[in-house]
FIKE-421734 format. One record per residue (C-alpha): x, y, z. Coordinates in steps of 0.02 Angstrom, whole numbers, plus 32768, in hexadecimal, padded with zeros to 4 digits. Example, Ala and Ser with C-alpha at 12.3 -4.5 7.8 and 13.67 -1.06 7.14 Angstrom:
2
<node><xx>8267</xx><yy>7F1F</yy><zz>8186</zz></node>
<node><xx>82AC</xx><yy>7FCB</yy><zz>8165</zz></node>
end
This chain:
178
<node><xx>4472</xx><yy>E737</yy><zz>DB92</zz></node>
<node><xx>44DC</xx><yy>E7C2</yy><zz>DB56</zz></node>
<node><xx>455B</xx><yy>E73E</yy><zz>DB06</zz></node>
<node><xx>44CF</xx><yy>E6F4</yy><zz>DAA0</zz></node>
<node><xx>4487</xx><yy>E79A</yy><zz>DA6D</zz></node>
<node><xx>4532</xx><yy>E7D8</yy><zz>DA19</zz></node>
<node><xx>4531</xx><yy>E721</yy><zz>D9C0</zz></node>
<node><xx>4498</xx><yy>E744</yy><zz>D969</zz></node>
<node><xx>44C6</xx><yy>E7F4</yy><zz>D93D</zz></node>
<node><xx>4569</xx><yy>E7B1</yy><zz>D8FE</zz></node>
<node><xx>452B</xx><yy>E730</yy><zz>D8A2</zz></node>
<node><xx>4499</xx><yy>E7A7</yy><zz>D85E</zz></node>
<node><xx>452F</xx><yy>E825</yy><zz>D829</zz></node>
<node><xx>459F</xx><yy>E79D</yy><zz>D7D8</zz></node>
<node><xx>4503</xx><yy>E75F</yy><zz>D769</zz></node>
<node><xx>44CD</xx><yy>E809</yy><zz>D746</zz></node>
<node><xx>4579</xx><yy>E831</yy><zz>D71E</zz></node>
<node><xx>4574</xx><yy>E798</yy><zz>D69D</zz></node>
<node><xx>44CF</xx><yy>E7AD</yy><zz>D64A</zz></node>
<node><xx>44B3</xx><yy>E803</yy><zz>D5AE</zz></node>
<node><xx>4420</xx><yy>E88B</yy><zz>D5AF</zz></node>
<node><xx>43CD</xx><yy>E890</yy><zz>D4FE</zz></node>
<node><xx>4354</xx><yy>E92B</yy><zz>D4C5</zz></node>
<node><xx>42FE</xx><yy>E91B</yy><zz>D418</zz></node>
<node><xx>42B7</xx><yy>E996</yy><zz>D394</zz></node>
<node><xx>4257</xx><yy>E976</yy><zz>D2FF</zz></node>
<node><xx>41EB</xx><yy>E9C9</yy><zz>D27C</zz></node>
<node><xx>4138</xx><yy>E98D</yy><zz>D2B5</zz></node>
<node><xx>4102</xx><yy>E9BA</yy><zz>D210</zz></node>
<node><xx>417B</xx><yy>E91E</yy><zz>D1AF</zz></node>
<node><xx>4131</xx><yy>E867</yy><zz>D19B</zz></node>
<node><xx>41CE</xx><yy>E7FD</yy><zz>D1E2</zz></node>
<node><xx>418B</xx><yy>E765</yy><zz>D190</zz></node>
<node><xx>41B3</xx><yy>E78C</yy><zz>D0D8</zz></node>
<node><xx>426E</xx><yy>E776</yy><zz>D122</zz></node>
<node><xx>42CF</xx><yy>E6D8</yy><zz>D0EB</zz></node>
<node><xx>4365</xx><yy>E6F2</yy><zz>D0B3</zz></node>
<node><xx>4401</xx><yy>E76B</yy><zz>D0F2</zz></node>
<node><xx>44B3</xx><yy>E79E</yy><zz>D0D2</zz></node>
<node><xx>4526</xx><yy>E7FB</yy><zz>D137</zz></node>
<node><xx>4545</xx><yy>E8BB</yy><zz>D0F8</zz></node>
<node><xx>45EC</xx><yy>E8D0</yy><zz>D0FA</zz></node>
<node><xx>45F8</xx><yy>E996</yy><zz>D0EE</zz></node>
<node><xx>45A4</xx><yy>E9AB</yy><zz>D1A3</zz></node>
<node><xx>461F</xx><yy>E916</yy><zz>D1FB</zz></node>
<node><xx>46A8</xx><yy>E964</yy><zz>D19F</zz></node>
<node><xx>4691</xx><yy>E9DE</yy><zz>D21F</zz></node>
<node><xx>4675</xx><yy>E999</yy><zz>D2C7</zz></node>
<node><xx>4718</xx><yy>E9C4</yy><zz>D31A</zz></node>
<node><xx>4752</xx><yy>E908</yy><zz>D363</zz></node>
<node><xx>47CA</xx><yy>E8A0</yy><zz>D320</zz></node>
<node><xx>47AC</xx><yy>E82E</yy><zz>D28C</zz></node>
<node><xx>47A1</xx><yy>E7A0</yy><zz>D2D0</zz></node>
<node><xx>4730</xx><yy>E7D6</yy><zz>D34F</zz></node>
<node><xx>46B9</xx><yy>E80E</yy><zz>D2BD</zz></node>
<node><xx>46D9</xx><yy>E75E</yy><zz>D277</zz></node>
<node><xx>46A3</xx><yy>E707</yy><zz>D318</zz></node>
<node><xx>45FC</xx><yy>E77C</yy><zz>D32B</zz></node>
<node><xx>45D5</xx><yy>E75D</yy><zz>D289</zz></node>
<node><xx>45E5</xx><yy>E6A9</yy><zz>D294</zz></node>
<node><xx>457D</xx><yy>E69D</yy><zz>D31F</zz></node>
<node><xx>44E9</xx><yy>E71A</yy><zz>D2E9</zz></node>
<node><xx>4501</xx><yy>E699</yy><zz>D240</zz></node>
<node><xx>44DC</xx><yy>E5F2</yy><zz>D2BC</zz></node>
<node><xx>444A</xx><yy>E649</yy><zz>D316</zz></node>
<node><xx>43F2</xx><yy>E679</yy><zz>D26A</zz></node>
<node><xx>4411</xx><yy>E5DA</yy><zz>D21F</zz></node>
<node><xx>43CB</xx><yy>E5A3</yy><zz>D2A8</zz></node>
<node><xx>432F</xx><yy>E5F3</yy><zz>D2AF</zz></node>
<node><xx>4306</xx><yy>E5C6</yy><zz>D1E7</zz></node>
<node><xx>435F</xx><yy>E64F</yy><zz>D18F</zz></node>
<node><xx>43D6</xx><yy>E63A</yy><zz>D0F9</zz></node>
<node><xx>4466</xx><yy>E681</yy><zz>D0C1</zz></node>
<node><xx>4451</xx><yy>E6B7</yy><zz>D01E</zz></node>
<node><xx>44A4</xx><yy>E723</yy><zz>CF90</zz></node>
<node><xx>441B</xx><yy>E778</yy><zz>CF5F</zz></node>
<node><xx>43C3</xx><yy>E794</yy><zz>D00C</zz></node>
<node><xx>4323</xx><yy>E7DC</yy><zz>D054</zz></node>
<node><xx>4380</xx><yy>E828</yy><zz>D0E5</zz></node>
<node><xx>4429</xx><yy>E86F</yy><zz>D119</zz></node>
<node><xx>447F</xx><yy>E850</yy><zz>D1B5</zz></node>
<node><xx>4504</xx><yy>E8E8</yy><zz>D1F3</zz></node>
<node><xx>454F</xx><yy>E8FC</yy><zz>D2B5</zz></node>
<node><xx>459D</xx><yy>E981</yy><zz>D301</zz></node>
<node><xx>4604</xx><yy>E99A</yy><zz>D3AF</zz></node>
<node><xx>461E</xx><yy>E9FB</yy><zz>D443</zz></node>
<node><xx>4684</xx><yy>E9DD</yy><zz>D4DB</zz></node>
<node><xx>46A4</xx><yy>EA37</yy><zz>D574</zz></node>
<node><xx>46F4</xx><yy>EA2C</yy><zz>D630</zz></node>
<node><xx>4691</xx><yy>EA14</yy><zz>D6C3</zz></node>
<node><xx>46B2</xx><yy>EA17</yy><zz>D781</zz></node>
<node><xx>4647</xx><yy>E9D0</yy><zz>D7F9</zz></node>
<node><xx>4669</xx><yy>E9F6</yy><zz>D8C9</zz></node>
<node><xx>462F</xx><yy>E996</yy><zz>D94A</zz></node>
<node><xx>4640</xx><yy>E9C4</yy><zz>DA01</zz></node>
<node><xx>4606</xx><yy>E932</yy><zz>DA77</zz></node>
<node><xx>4618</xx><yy>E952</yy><zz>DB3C</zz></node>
<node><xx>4621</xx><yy>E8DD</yy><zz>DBC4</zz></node>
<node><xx>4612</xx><yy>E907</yy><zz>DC7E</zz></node>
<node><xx>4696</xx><yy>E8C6</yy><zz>DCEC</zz></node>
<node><xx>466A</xx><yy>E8B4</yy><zz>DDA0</zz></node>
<node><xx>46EF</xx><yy>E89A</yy><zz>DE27</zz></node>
<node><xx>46F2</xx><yy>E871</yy><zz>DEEE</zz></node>
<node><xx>4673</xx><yy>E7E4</yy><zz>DF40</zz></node>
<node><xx>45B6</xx><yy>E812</yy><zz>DF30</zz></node>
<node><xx>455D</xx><yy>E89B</yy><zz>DEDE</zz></node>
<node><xx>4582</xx><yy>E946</yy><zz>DED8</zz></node>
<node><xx>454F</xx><yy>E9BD</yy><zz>DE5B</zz></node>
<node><xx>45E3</xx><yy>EA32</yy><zz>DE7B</zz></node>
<node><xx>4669</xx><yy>E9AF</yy><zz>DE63</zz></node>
<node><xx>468F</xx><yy>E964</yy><zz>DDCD</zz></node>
<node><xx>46D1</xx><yy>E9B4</yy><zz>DD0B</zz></node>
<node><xx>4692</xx><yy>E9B8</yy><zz>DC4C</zz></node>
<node><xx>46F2</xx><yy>E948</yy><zz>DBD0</zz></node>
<node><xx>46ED</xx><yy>E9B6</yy><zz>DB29</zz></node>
<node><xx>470D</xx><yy>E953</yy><zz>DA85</zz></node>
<node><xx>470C</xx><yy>E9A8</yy><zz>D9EA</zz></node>
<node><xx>470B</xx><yy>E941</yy><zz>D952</zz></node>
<node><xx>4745</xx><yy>E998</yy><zz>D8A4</zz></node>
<node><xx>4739</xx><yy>E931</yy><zz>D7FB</zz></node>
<node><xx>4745</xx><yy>E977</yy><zz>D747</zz></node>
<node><xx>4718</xx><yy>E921</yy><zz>D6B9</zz></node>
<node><xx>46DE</xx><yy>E94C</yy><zz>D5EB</zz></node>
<node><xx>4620</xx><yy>E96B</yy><zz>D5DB</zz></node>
<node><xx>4603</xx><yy>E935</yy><zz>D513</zz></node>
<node><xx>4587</xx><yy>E94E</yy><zz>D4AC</zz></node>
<node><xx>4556</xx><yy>E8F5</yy><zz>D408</zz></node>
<node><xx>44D9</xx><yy>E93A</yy><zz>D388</zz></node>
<node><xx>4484</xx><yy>E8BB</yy><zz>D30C</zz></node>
<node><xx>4431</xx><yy>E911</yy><zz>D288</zz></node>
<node><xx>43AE</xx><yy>E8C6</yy><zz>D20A</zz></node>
<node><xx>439C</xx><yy>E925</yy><zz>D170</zz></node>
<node><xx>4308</xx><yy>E8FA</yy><zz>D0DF</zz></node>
<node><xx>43A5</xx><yy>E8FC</yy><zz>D04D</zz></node>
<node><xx>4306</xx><yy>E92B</yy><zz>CFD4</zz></node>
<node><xx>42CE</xx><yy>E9CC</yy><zz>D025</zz></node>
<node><xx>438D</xx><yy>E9DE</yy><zz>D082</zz></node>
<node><xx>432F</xx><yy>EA13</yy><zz>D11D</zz></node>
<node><xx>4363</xx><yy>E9D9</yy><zz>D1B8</zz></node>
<node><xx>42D0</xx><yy>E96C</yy><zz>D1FB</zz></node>
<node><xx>4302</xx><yy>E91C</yy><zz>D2B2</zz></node>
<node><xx>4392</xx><yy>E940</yy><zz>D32A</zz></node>
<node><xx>43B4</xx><yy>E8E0</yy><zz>D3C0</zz></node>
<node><xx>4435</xx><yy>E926</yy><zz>D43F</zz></node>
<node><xx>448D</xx><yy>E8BB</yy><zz>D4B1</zz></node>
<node><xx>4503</xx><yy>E8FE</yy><zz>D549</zz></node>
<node><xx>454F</xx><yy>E89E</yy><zz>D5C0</zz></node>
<node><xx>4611</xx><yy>E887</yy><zz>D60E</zz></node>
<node><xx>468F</xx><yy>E849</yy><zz>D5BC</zz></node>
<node><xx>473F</xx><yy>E807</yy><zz>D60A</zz></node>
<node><xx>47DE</xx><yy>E80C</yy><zz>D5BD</zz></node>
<node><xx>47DF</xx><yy>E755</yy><zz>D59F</zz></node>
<node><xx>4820</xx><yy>E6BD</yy><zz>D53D</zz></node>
<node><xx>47F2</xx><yy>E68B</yy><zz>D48B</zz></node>
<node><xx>4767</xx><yy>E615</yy><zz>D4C8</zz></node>
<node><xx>4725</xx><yy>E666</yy><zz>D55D</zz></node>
<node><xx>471E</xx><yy>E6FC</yy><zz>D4CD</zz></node>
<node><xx>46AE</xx><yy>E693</yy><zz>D450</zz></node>
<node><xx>463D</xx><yy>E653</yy><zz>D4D4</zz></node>
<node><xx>4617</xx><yy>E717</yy><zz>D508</zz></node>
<node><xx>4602</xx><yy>E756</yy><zz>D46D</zz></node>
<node><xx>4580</xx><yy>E6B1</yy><zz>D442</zz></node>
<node><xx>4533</xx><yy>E6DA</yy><zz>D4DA</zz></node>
<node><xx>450C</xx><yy>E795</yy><zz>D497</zz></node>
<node><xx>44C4</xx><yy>E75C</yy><zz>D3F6</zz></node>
<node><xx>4461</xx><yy>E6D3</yy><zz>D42D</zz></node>
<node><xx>440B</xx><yy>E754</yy><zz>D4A3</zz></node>
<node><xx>43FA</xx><yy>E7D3</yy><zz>D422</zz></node>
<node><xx>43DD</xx><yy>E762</yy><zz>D391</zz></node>
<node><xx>4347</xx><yy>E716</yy><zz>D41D</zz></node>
<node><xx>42EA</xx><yy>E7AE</yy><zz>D3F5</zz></node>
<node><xx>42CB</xx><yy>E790</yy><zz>D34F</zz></node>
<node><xx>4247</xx><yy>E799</yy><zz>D2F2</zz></node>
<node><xx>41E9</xx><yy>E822</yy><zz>D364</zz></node>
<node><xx>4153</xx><yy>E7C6</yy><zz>D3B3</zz></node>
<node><xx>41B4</xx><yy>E72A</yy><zz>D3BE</zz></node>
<node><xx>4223</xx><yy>E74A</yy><zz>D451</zz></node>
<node><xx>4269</xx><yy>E6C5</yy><zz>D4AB</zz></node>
end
């Protein structure tokens, strides 16, 4: 019973440990429809502190998801889209104990406690997608999306960082949440 307890819980903290929590803001008082077209505003990712080509793959990908959902990218566009980063360490500890019993029968003064004590650190990241109405330059919807990231290979990167604009990206318009 035990056994199949600490499965669950492991397999609840490995999941939660690869999902991708997304929080949204918006201006309540901004009619989301007269969006249609968007460009990326380079002076705000000229400042997220990751590495090019990271900013080239998140930009990519917030591209595919927007395309996707009937915007287009335009010259002259309705809306501008800007990110922004932030990483930092994390440690989670987990202390499981087992009781060890020894000799034939029961007997609650016999036996021992089998103490394991499970460290693991990892990067918590954050990415910030900002919309901004390029007409009134007024930022108009943020989503936030956190989640763990892994010091990982070129793919496994791209699918991660896909997987946090997809769920951010979900979000949008407000009111039309996945």
């Amino acid at each position: 019973m035990k056994k199949g307890i600490l499965l669950i819980l492991s397999i609840v903290l490995l999941y939660s440990c690869n999902s991708v929590k997304v929080v949204t803001d918006y201006d309540s008082k901004v009619d989301f429809n007269k969006y249609k077209t968007f460009a990326f505003y380079k002076p705000e990712i000229d400042k997220a502190k990751i590495s090019d080509l990271d900013k080239k793959r998140i930009l990519r990908a917030i591209e595919t998801e927007l395309l996707a959902k009937g915007f287009t990218k335009s010259s002259n566009p309705d809306m501008l889209v800007g990110i922004f980063t932030k990483s930092r360490e994390k440690v989670n500890v987990n202390q499981n104990q087992n009781n060890v019993g020894f000799g034939w029968g029961w007997n609650p003064w016999w036996g021992g406690m089998n103490t394991s004590v499970n460290v693991s650190q990892y990067t918590e990241g954050t990415l910030f997608i900002d919309f901004i109405d390029k007409e009134k330059k007024e930022l108009v919807w943020q989503g936030i999306g956190t989640g763990a990231l892994k010091l990982q290979n070129r793919e496994k990167k791209e699918v991660r960082i896909k997987e946090f604009v997809k769920e951010i990206i979900s979000r949008f318009p407000p009111g039309q949440e996945k």
